[in-house]
C-alpha positions as CSV (number, residue, x, y, z in Angstrom):
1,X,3.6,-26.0,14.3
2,X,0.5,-25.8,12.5
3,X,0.7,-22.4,11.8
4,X,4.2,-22.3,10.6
5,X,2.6,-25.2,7.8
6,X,0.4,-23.1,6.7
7,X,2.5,-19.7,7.0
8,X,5.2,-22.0,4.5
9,X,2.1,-23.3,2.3
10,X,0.7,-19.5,1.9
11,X,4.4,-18.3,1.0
12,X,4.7,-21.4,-1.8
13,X,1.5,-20.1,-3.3
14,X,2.6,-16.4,-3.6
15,X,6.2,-17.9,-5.4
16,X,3.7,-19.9,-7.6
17,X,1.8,-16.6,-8.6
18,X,4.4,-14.5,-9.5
19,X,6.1,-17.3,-11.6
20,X,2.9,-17.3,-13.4
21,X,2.4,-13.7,-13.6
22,X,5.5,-13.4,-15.1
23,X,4.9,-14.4,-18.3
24,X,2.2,-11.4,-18.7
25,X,5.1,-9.0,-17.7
26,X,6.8,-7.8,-21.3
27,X,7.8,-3.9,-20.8
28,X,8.8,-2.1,-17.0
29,X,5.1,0.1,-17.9
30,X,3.7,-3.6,-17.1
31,X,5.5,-4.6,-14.0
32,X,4.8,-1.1,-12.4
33,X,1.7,-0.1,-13.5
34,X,0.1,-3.6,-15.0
35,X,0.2,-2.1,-18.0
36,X,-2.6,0.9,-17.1
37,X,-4.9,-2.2,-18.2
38,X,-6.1,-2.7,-14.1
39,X,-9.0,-2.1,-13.4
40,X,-11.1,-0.5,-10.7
41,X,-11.6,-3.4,-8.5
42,X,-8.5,-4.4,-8.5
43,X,-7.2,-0.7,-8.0
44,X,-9.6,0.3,-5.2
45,X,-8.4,-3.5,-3.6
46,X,-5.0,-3.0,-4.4
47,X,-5.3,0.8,-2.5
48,X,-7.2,-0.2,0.6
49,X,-4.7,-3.4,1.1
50,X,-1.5,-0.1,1.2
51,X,-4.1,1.9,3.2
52,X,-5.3,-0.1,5.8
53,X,-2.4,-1.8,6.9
54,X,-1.4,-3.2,10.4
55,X,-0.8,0.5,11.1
56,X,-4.5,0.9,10.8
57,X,-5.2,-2.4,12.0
58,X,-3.3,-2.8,15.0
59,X,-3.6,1.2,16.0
60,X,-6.9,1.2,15.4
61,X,-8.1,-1.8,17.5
62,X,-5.6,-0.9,20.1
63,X,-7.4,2.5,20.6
64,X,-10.6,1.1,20.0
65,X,-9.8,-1.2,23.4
66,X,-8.2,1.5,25.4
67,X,-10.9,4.6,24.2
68,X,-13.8,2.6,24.1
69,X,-16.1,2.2,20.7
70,X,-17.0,5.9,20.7
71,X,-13.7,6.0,19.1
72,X,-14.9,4.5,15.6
73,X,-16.0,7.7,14.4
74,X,-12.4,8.7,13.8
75,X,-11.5,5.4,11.6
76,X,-15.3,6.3,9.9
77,X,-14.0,10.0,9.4
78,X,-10.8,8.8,7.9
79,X,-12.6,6.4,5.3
80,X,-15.3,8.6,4.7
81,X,-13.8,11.6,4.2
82,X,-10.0,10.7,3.7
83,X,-10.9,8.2,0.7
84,X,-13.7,8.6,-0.9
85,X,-12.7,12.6,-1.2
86,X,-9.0,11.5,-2.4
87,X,-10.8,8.9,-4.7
88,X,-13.5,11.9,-6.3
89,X,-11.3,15.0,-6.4
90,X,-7.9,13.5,-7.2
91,X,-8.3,9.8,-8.5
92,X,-9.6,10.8,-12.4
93,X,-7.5,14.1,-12.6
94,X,-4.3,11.8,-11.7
95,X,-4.8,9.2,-13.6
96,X,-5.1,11.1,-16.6
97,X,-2.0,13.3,-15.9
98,X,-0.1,10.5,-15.5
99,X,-1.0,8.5,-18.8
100,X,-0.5,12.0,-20.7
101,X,3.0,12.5,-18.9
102,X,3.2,8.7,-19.5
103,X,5.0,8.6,-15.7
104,X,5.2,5.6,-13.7
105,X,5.8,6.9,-10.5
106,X,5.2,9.6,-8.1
107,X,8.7,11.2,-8.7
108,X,7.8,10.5,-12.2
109,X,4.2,12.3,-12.2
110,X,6.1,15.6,-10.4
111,X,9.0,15.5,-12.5
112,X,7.3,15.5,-15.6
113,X,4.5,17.7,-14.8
114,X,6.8,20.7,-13.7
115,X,9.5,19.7,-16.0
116,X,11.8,19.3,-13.3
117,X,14.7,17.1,-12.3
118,X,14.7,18.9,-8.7
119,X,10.9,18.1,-8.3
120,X,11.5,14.5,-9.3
121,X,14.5,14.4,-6.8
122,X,12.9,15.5,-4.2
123,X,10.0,13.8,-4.2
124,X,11.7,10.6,-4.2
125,X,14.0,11.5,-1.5
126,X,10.4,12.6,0.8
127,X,9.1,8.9,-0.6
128,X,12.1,7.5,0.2
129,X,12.5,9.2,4.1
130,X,8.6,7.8,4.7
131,X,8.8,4.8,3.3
132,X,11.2,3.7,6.2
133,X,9.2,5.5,9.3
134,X,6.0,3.6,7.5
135,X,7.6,0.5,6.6
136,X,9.4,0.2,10.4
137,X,5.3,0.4,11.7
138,X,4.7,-2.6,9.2
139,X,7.2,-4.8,10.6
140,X,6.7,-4.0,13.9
141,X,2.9,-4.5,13.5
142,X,4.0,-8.2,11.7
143,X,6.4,-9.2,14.5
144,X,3.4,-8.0,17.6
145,X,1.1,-10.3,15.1
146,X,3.1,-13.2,14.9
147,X,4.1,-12.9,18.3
148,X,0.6,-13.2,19.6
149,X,-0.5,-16.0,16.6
150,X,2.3,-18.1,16.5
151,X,4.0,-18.0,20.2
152,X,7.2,-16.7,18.3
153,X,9.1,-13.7,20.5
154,X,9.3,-10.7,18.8
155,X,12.2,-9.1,19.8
């Protein structure tokens, strides 16, 4: 019971915020993108939050238990390498591009930089195919956690 309190309480506070963040949103530019006014904190927390999700979590501790701790050297080489080379080669370049391009999104960035409606397409239609393998791993990671925390069956 307790932890269904707090579950509600924690929900009531993220309602709360985005009423109140509302009022700083004027132009779509702002909604997506915060207006290109974030900064690095809260872009390198904002990226390792969508990186590290229960995929990582869950996976990663699960093959931690059944490999053994010999088996952190792949999470480490995933982090180390993975990241920080994404963040070095590609992070400045992007960013850039995309505020010259002035694109929003991925499709956007692609469509814009080869002046194509088929690149734009297509990328969005790859995003869009991902997005539901990765997002079906994100809910079943949520139900295997809620199952175990809050004695609530997953399936």
């Amino acid at each position: 019971m307790v932890y269904i309190v707090v579950l509600v309480v924690y929900l009531a506070v993220l309602v709360a915020i985005a009423f109140l963040s509302r009022r700083g949103t004027k132009t779509v530019e702002d909604f997506y993108i915060g207006g290109r006014n974030i900064g690095p904190w809260v872009t390198a927390i904002s990226f390792i939050a969508a990186y590290f999700s229960s995929v990582v979590i869950i996976g990663g501790g699960g093959f931690g238990y059944k490999y053994g701790m010999s088996t952190v050297w792949v999470g480490a080489t995933n982090v180390l390498l993975g990241c920080t080379l994404c963040w070095i080669i590609l992070g400045e370049r992007i960013r850039l591009f995309t505020r010259r391009l002035a694109a929003m999104t991925v499709p956007g960035f692609f469509g814009e930089r080869f002046r194509s409606k088929e690149a734009r397409v297509f990328s969005a239609f790859v995003i869009c195919i991902f997005m539901v393998v990765y997002n079906v791993s994100i809910l079943k990671g949520m139900g295997n956690i809620f199952e175990v925390l809050m004695d609530i069956p997953y399936l």
